[in-house]
N, C-alpha and C positions, 0 to 999 in steps of 0.2 A: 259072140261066139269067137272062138279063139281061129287062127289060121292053121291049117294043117301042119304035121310033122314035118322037118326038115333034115337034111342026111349031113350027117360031122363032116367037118374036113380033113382031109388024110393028114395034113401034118398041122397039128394043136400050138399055137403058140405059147413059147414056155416066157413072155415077157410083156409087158406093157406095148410098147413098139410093133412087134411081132401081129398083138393084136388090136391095134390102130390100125394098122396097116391091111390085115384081113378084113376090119368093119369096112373102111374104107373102099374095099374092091368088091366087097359084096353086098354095099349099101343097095344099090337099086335092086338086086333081085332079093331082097330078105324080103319076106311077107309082113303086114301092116303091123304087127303088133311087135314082132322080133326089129323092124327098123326102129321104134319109137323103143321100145326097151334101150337099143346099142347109139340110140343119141342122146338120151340121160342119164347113160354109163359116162358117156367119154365128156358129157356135160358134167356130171356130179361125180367123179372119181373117187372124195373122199367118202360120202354117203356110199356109193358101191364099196369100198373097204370096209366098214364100221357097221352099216345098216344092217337092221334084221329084215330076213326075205318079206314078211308084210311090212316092214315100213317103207321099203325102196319100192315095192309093187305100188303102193297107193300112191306114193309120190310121182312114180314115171305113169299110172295111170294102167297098168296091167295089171293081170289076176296074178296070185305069188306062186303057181304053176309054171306062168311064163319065162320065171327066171328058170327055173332047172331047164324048159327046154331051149332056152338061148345057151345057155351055159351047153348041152348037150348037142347045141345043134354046131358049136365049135371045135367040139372033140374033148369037152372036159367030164368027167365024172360026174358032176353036179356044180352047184351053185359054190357051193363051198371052195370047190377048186379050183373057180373063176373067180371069185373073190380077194383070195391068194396072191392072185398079180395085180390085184389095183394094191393092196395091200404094201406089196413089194414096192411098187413105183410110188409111194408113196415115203415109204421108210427110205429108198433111195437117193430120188431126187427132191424130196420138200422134207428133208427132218426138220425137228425144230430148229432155231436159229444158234440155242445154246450149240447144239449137237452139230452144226456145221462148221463154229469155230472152230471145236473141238478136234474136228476132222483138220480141219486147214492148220493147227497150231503140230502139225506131224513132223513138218518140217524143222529141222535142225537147225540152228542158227538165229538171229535175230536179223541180218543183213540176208543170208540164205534165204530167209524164211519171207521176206518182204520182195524178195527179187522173183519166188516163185507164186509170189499172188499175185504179182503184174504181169508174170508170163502168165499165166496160170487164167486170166483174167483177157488181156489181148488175146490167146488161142482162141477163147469162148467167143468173143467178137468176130473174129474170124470165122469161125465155122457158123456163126450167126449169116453171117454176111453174105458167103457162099450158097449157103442153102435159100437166103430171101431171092436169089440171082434165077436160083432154079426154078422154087415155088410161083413167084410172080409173074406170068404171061403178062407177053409187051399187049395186047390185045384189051388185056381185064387193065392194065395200066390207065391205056390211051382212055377207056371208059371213066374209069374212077375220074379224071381229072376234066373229061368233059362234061362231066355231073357235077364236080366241085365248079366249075365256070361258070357253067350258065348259071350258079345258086344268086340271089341276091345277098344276101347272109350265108356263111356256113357255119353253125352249133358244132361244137367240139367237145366230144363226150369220152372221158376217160378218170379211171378213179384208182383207188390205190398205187399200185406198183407205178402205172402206165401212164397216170397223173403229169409225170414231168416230159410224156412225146403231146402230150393236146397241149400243155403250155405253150411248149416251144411251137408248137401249130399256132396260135395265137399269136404270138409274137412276130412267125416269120410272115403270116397271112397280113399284120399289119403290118409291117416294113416293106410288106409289096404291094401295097395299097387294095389289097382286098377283104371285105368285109366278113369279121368273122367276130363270133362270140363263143367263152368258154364258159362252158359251163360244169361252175364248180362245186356245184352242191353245197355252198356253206349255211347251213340253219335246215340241211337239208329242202333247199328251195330248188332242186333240180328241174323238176318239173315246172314249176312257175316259170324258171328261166328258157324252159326251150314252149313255153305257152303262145313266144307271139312267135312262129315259126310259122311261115307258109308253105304253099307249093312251089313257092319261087324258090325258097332256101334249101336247104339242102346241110345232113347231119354227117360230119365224121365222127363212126365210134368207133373205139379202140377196146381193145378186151384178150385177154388169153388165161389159158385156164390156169386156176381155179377162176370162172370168170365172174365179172362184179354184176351181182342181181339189179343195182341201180343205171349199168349202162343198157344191159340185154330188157330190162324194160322203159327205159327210155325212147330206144331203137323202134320196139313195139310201139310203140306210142305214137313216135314220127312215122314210122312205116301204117296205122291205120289210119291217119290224117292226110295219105298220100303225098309225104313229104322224103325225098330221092336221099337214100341212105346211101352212104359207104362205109363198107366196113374193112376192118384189120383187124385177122384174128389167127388161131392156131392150127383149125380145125374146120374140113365141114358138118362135124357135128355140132360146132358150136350155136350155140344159141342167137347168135348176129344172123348168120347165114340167113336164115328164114325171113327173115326183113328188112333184107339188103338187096338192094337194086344192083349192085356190083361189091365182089368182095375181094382182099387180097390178103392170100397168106404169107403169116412169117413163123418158124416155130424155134426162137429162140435157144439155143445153145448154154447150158449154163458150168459153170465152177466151183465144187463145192455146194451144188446145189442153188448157188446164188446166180440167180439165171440174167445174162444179156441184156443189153434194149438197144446194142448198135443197131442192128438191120430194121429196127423200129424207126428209129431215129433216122437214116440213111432213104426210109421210102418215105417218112414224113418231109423230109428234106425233097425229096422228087416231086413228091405229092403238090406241095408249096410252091414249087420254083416254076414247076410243071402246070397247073392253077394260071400262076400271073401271066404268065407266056401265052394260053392260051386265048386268055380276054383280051391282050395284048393284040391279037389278031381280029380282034370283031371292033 
């Protein structure tokens, strides 16, 4: 049975953001069905643009009712008109790759034009950086890094985009004499590779949306084995959150659509250095 009606909010956000930001505040009072709807929205963004109201229903596991009254209980018209702004954040910030040079090549000049994608580019880093300053509680820090210590092993779970901040985690976890394994899914053996993982070890995943279905089931995997996650993500709707024992946000900044990895890189760097220091002590 469905949860009762719910009353719109006086002012309807006209943007992506707008409505991150409302899920966001009104995550714990939404009722059981409208919460689990508005975390497989902001998990599946592109499926919410493109989907038809039964294929997104069966997918997020709600009746295709549910969508008009989440949509309505926002202040929108219908589903239709919530659809609209993933839609938009979509065509926005992730066009195709053709369609973002496209954009970047606006610039006049060939010298012009190369001086405003390194400004263009440092900004995004910037305002990356700023915002992981604010997101990040020194508190969820001091945790994440006391769970990476006491691990015997730490598994390092990250796939496409975010591929080269677990590298560098590998690298920097070995240069400081701490035991770490990446795992890199090649033959598609991911799982095999995080198979001898105990309760001693402990998994950093990395993930932001669109997020990668092989780390957010990895995570599950470690997390029902009782094996101490941390996660880096964008979002807590993200699908990490759920089976992470501590989690830390960052939500990238991008240019042209082509999004950031400084403040990825800059906590993986804390994460690492932060890590040694601590074992350092016992």
């Amino acid at each position: 049975m469905e949860d009762g009606s719910e009353t719109a909010t006086d002012v309807t956000p006209e943007d992506y953001d707008g409505l991150r930001a409302l899920l966001l505040n009104r995550r714990e009072s939404m009722p059981k069905r409208l919460k689990q709807l508005a975390a497989f929205a902001l998990e599946h963004p592109e499926e919410m643009a493109f989907g038809t109201v039964a294929g997104i229903a069966e997918h997020a596991g709600v009746q295709p009712s549910t969508l008009v009254r989440f949509a309505k209980s926002i202040g929108y018209d219908g589903f239709s008109h919530l659809q609209q702004i993933f839609r938009a954040r979509l065509r926005e910030r992730f066009p195709d790759y053709g369609e973002r040079l496209r954009v970047l090549r606006n610039t006049d000049g060939r010298h012009g034009h190369s001086t405003a994608l390194l400004d263009g580019f440092a900004d995004a880093a910037a305002v990356s950086l700023d915002r992981m300053r604010g997101s990040v509680r020194p508190e969820e820090l001091s945790r994440a890094i006391e769970t990476l210590a006491k691990a015997d092993t730490i598994y390092l779970l990250g796939a496409r985009r975010v591929f080269p901040v677990s590298a560098y985690c590998a690298y920097a976890f070995g240069k400081l004499g701490v035991r770490a394994m990446l795992i890199d899914h090649i033959a598609q053996l991911g799982p095999e590779q995080l198979s001898t993982a105990t309760e001693r070890d402990a998994v950093l995943a990395i993930s932001f949306t669109p997020y990668s279905p092989v780390t957010a089931d990895l995570a599950a995997i470690a997390a029902r084995r009782n094996i101490p996650v941390v996660a880096i993500t964008d979002s807590a709707f993200s699908p990490l959150v759920t089976n992470a024992d501590v989690w830390l946000e960052v939500a990238e900044a991008d240019f042209g659509a082509f999004r950031s990895l400084s403040a990825s890189f800059a906590l993986a760097m804390a994460l690492a250095v932060g890590t040694a220091e601590k074992r350092s002590e016992t």
